[in-house]
N, CA, C and O atoms as a Maestro MAE file, in Angstrom:
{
 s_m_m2io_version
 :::
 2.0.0
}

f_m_ct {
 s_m_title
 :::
 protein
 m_atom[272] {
  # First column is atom index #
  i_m_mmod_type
  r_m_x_coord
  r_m_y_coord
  r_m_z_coord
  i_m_residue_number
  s_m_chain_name
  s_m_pdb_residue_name
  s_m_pdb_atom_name
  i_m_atomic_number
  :::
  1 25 -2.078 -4.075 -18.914 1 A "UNK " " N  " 7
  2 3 -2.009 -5.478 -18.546 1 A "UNK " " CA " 6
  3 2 -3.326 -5.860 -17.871 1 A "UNK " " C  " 6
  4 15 -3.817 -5.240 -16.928 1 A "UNK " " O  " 8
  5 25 -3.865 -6.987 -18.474 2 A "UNK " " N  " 7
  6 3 -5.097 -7.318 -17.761 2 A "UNK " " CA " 6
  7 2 -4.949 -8.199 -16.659 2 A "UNK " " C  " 6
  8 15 -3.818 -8.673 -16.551 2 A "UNK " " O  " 8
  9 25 -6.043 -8.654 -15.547 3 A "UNK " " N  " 7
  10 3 -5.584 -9.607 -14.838 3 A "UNK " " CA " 6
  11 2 -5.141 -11.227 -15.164 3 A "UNK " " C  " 6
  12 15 -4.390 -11.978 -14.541 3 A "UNK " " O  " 8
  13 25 -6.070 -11.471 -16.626 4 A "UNK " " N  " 7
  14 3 -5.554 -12.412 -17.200 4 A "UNK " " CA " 6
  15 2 -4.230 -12.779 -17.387 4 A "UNK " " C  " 6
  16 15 -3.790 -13.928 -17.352 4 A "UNK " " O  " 8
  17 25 -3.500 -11.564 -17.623 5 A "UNK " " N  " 7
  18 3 -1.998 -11.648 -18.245 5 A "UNK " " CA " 6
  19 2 -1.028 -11.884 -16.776 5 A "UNK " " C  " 6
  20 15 -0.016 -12.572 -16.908 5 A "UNK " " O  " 8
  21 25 -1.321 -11.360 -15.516 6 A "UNK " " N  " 7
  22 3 -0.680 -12.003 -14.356 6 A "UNK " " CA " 6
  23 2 -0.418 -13.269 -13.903 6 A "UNK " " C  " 6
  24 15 -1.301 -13.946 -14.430 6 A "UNK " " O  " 8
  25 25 0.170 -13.890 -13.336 7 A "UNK " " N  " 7
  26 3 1.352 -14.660 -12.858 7 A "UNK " " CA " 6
  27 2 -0.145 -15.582 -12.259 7 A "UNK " " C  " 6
  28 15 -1.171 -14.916 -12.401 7 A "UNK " " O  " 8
  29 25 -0.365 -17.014 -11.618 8 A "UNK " " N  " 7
  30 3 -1.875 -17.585 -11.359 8 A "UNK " " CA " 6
  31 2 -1.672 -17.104 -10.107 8 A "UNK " " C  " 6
  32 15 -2.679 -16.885 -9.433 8 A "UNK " " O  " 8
  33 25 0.096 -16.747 -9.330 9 A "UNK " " N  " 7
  34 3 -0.310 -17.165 -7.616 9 A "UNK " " CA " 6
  35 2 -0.771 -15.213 -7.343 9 A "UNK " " C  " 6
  36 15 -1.166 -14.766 -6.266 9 A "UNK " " O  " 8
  37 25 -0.562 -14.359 -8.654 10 A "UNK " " N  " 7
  38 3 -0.580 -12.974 -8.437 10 A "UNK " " CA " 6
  39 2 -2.507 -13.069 -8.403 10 A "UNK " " C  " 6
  40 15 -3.092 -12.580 -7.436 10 A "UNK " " O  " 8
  41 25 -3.076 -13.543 -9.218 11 A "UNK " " N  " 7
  42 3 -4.180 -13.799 -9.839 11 A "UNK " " CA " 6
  43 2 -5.243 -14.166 -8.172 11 A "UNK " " C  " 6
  44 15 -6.252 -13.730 -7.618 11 A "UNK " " O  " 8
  45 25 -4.338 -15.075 -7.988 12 A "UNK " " N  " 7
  46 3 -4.678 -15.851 -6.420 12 A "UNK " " CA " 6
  47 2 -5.272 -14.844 -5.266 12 A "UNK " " C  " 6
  48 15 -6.391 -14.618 -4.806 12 A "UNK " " O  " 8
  49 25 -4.076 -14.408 -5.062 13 A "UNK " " N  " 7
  50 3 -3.562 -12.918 -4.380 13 A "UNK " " CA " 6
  51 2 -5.412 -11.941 -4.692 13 A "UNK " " C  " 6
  52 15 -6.440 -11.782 -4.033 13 A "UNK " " O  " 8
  53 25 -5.011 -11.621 -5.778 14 A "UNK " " N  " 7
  54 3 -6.179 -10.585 -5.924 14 A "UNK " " CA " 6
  55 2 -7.498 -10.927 -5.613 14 A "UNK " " C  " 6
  56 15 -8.138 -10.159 -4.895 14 A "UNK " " O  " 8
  57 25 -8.048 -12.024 -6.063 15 A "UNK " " N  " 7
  58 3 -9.033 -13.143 -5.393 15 A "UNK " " CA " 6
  59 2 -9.115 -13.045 -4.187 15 A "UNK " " C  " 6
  60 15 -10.169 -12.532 -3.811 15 A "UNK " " O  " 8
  61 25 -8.155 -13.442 -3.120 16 A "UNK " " N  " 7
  62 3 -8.213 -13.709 -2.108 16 A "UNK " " CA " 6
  63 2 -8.727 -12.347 -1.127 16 A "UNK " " C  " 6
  64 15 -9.585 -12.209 -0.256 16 A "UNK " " O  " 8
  65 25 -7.833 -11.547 -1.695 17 A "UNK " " N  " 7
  66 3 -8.310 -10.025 -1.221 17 A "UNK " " CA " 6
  67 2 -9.171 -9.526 -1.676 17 A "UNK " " C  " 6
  68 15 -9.346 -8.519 -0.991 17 A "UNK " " O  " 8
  69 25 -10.103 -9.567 -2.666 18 A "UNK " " N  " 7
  70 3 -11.530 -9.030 -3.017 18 A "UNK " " CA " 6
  71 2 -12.057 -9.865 -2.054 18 A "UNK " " C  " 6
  72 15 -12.770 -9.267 -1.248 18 A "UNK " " O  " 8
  73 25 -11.930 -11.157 -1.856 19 A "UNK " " N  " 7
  74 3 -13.186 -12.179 -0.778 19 A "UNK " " CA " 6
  75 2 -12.824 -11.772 0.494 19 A "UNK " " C  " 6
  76 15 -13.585 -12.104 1.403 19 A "UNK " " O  " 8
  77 25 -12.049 -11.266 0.709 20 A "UNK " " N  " 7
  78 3 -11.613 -10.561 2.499 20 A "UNK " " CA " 6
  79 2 -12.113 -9.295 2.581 20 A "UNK " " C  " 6
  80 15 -12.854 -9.081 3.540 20 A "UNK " " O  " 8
  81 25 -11.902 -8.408 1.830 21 A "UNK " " N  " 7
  82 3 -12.485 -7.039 1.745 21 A "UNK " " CA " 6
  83 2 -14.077 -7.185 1.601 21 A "UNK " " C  " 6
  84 15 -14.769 -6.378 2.222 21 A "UNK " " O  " 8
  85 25 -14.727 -8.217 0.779 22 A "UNK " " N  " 7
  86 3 -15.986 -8.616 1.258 22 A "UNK " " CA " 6
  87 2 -16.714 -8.263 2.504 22 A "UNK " " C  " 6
  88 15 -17.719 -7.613 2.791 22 A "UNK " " O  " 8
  89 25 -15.529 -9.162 3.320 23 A "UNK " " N  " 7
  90 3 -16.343 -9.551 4.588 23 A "UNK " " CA " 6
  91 2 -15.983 -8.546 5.262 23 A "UNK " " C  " 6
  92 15 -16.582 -8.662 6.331 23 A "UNK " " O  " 8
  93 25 -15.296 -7.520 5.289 24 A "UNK " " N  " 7
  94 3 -15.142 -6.819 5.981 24 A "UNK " " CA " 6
  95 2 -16.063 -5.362 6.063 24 A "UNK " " C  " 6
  96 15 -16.263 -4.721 5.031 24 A "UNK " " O  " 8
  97 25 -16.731 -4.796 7.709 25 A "UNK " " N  " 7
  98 3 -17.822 -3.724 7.501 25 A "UNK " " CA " 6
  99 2 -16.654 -2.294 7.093 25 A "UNK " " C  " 6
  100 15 -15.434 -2.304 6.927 25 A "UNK " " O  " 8
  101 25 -17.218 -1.658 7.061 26 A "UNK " " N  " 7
  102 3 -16.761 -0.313 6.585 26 A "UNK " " CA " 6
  103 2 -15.865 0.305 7.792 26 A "UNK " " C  " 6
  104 15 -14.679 0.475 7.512 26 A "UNK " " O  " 8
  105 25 -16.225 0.609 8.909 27 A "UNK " " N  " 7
  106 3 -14.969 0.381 10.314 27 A "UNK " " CA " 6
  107 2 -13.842 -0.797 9.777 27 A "UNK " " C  " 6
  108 15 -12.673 -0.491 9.542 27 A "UNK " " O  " 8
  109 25 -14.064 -1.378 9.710 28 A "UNK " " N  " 7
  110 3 -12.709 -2.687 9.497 28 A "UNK " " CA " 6
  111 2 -11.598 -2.299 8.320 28 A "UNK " " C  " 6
  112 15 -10.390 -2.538 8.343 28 A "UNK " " O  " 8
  113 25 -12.552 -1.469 7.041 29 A "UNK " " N  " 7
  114 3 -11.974 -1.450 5.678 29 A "UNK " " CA " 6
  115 2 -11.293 0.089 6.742 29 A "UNK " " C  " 6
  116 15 -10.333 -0.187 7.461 29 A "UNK " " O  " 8
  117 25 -11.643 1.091 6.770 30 A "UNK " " N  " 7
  118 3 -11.257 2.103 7.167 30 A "UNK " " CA " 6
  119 2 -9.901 1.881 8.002 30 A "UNK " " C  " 6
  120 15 -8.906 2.580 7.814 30 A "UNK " " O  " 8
  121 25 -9.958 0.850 8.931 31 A "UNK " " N  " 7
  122 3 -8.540 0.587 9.962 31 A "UNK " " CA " 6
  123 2 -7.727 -0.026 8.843 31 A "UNK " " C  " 6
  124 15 -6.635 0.511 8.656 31 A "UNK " " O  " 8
  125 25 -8.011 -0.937 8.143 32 A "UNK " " N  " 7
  126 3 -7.544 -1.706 7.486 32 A "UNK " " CA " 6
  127 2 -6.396 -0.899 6.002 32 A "UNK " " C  " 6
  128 15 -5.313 -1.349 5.627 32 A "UNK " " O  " 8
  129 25 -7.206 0.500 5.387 33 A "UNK " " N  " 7
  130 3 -6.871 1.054 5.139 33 A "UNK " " CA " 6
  131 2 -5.775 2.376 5.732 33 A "UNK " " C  " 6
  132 15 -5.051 2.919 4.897 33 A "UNK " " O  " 8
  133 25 -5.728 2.753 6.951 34 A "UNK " " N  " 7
  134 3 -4.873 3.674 7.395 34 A "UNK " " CA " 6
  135 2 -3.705 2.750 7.862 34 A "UNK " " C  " 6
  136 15 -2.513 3.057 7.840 34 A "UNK " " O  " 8
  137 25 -4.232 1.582 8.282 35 A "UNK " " N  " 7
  138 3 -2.633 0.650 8.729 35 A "UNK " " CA " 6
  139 2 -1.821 0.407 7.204 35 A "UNK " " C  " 6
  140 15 -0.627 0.149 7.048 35 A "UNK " " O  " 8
  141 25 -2.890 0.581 6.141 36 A "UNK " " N  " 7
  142 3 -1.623 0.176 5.214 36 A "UNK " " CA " 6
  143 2 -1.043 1.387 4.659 36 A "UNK " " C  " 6
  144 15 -0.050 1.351 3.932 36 A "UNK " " O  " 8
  145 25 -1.783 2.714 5.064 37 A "UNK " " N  " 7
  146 3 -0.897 3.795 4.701 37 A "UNK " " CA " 6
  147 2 -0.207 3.880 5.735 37 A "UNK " " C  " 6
  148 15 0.603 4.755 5.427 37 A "UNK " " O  " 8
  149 25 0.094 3.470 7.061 38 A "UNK " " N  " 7
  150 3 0.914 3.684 8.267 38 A "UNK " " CA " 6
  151 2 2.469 2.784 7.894 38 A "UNK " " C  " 6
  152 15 3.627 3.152 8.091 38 A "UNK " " O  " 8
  153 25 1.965 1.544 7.313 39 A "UNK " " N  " 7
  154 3 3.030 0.817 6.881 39 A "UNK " " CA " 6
  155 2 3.749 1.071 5.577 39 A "UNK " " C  " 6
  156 15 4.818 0.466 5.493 39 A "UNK " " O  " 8
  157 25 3.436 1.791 4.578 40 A "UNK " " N  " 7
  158 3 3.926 2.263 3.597 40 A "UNK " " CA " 6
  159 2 4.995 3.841 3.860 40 A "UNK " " C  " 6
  160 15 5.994 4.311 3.315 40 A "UNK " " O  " 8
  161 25 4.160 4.208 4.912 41 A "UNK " " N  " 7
  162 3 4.472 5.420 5.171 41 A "UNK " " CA " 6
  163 2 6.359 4.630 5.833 41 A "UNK " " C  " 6
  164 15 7.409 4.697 5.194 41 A "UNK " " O  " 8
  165 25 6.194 4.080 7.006 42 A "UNK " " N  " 7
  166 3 6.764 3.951 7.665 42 A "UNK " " CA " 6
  167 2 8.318 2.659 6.558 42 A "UNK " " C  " 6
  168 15 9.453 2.713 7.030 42 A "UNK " " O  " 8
  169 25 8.102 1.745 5.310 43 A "UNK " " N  " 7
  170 3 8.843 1.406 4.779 43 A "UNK " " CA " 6
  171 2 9.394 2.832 3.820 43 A "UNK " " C  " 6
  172 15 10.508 2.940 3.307 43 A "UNK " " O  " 8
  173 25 8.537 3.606 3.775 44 A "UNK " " N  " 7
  174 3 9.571 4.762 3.175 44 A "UNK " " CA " 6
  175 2 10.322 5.332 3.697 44 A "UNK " " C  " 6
  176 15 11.327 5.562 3.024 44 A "UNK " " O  " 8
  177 25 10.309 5.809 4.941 45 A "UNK " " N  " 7
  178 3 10.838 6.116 6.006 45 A "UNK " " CA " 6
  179 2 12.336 5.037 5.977 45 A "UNK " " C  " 6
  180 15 13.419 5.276 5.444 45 A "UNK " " O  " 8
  181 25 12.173 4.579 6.270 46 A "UNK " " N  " 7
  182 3 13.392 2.842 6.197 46 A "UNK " " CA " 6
  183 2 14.419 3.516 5.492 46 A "UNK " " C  " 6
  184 15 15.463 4.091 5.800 46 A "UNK " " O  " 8
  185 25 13.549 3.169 4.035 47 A "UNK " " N  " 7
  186 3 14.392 3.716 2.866 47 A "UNK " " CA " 6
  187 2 15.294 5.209 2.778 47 A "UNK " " C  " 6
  188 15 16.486 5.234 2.472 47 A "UNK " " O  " 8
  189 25 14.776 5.986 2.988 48 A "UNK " " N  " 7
  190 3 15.320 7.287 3.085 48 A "UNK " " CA " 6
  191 2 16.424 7.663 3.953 48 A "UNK " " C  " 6
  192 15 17.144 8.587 3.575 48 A "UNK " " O  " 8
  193 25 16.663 7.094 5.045 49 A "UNK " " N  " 7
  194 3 17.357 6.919 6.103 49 A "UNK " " CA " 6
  195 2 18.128 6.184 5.770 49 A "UNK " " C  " 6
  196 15 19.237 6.588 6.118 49 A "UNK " " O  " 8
  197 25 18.200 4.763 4.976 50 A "UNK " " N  " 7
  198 3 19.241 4.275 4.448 50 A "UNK " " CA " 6
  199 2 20.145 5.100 3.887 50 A "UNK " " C  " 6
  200 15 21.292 5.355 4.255 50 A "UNK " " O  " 8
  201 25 19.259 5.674 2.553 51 A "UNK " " N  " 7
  202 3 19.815 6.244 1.346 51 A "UNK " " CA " 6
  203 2 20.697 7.706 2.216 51 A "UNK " " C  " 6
  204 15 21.686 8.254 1.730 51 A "UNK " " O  " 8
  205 25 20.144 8.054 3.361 52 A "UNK " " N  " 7
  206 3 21.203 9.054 4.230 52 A "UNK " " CA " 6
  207 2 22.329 8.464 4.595 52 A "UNK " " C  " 6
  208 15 23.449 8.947 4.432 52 A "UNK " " O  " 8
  209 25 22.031 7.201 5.195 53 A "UNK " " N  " 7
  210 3 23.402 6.840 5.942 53 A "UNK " " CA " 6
  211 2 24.575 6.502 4.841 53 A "UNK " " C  " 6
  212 15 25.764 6.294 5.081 53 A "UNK " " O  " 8
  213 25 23.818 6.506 3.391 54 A "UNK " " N  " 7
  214 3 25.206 6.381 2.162 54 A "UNK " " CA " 6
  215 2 25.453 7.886 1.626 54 A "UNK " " C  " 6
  216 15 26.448 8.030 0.916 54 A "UNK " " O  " 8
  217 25 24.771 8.859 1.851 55 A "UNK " " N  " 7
  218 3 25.184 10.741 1.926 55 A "UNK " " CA " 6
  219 2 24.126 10.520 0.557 55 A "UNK " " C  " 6
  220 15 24.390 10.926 -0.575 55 A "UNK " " O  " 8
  221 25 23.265 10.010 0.828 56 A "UNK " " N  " 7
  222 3 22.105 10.720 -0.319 56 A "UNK " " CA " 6
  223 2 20.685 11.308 0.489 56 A "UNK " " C  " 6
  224 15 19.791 10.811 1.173 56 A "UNK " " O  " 8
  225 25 21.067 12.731 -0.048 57 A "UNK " " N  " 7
  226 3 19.456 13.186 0.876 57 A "UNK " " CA " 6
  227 2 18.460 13.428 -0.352 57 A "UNK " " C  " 6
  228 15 18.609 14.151 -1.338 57 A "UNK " " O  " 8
  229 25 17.371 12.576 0.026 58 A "UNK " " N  " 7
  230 3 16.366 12.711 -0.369 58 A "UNK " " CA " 6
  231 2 14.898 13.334 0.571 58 A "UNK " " C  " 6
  232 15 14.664 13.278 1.778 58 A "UNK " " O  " 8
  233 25 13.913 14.049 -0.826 59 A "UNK " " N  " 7
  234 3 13.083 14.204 0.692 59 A "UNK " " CA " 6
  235 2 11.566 13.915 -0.780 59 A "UNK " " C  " 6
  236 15 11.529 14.406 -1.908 59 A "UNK " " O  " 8
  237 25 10.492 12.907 -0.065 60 A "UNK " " N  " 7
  238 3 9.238 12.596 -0.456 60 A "UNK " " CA " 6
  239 2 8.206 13.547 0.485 60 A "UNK " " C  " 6
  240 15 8.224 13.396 1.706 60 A "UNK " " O  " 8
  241 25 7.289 14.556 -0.157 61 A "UNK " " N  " 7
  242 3 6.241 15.011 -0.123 61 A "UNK " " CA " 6
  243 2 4.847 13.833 -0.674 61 A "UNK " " C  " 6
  244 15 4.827 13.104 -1.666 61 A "UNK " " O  " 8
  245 25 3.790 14.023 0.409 62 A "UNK " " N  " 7
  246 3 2.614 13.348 0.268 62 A "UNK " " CA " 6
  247 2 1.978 14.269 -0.028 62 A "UNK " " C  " 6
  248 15 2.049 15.444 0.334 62 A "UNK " " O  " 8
  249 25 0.986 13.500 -1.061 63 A "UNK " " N  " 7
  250 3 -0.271 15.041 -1.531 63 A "UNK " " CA " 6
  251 2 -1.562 13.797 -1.139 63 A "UNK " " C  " 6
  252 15 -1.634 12.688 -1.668 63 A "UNK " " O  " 8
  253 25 -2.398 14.284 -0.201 64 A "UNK " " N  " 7
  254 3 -4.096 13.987 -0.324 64 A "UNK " " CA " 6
  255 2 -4.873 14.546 -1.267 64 A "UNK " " C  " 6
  256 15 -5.103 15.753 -1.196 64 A "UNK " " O  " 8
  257 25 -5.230 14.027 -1.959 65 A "UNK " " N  " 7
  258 3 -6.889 15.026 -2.671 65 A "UNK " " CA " 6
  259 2 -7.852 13.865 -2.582 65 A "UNK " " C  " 6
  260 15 -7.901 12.640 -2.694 65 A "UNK " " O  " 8
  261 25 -8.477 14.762 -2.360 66 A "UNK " " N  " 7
  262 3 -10.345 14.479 -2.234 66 A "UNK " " CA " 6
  263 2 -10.940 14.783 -2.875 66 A "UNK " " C  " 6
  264 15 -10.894 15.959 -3.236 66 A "UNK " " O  " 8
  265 25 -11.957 13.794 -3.456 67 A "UNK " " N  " 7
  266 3 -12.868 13.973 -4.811 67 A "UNK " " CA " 6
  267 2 -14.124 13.907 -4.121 67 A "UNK " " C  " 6
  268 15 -14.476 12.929 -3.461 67 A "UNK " " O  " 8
  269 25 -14.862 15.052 -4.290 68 A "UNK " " N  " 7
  270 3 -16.256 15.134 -3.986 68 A "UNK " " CA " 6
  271 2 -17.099 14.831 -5.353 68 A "UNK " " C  " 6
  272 15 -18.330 14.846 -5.336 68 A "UNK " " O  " 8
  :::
 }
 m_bond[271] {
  # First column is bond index #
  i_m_from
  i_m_to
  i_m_order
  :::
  1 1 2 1
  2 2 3 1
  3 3 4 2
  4 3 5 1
  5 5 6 1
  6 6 7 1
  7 7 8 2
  8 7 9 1
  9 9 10 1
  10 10 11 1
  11 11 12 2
  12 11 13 1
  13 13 14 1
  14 14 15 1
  15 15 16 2
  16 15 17 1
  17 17 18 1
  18 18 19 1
  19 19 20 2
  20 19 21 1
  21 21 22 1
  22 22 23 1
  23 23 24 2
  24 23 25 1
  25 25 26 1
  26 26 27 1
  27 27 28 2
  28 27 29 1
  29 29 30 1
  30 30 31 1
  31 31 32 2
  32 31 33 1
  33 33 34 1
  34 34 35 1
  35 35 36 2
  36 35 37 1
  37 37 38 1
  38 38 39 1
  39 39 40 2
  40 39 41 1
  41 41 42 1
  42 42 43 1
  43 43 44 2
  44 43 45 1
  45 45 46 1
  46 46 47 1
  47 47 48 2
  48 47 49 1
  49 49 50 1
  50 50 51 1
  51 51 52 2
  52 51 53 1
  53 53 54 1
  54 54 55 1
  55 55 56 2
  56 55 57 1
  57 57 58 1
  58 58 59 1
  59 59 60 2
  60 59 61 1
  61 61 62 1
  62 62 63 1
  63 63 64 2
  64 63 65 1
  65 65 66 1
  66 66 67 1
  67 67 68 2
  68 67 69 1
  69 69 70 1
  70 70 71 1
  71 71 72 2
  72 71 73 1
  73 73 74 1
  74 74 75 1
  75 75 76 2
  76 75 77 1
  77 77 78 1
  78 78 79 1
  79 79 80 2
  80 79 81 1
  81 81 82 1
  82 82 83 1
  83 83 84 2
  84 83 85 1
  85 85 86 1
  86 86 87 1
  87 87 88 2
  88 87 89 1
  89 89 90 1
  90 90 91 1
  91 91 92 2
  92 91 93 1
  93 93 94 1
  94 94 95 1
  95 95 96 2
  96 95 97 1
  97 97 98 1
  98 98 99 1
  99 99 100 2
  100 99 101 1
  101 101 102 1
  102 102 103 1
  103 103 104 2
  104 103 105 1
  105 105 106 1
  106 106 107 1
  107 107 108 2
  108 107 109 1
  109 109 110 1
  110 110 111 1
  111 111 112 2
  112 111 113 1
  113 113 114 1
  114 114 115 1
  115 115 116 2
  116 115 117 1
  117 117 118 1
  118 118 119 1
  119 119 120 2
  120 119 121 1
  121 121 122 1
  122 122 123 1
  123 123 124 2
  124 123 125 1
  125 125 126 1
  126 126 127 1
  127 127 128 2
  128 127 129 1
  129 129 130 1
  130 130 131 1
  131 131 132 2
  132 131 133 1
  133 133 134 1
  134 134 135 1
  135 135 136 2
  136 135 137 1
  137 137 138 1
  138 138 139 1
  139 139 140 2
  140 139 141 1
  141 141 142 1
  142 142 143 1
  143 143 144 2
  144 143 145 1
  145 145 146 1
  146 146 147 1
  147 147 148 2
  148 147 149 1
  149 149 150 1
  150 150 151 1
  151 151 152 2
  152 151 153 1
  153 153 154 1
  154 154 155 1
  155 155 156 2
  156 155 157 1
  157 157 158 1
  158 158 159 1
  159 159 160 2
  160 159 161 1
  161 161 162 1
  162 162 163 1
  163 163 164 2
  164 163 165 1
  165 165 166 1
  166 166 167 1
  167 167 168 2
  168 167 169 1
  169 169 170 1
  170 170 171 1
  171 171 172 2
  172 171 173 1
  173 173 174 1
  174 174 175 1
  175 175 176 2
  176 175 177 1
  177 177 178 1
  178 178 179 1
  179 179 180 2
  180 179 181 1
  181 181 182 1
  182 182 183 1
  183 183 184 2
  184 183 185 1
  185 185 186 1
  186 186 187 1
  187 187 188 2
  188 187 189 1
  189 189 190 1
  190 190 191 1
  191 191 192 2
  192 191 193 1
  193 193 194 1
  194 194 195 1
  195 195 196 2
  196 195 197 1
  197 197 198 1
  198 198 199 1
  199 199 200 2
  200 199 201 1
  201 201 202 1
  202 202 203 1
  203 203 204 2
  204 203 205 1
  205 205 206 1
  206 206 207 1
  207 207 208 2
  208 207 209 1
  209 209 210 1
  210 210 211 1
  211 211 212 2
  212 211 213 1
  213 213 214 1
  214 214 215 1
  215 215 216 2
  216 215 217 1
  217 217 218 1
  218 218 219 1
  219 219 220 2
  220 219 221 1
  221 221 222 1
  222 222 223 1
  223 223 224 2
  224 223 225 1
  225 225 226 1
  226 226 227 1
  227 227 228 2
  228 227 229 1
  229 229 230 1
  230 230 231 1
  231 231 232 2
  232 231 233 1
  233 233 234 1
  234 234 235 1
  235 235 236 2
  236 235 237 1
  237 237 238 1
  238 238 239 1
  239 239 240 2
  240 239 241 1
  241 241 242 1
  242 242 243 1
  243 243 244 2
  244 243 245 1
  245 245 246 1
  246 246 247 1
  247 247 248 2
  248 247 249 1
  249 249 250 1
  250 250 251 1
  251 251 252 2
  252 251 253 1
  253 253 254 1
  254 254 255 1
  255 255 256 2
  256 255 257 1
  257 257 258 1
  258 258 259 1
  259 259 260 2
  260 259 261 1
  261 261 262 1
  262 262 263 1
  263 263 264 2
  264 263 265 1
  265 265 266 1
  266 266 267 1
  267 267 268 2
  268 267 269 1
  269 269 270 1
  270 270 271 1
  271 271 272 2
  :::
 }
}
């Protein structure tokens, strides 16, 4: 799917965040980046704990790799 083929306000969206990530120095992108793995981390978390309190155990492993 190209960006052409998205929705205009999805289209919007992506725009808007390439011109913010712009302005932002490399400290900013870096915070900016671990808060959104802090918040992803933490809506999975949500989820899993739900899916316990109905007797489903699940368990998600994270893998890092680094490309040199």
């Amino acid at each position: 799917m190209s960006a052409l083929e998205l929705p205009v306000d999805q289209q919007f969206a992506i725009h808007a965040t390439a011109i913010a990530i712009k302005e932002l120095d490399r400290d900013e992108l870096e915070e900016a980046f671990i808060d959104m793995l802090h918040q992803k981390a933490t809506e999975r978390q949500i989820f899993l704990n739900i899916l316990k309190e109905h007797g489903i155990d699940a368990d998600i492993s994270f893998k890092f790799l680094n490309s040199n």
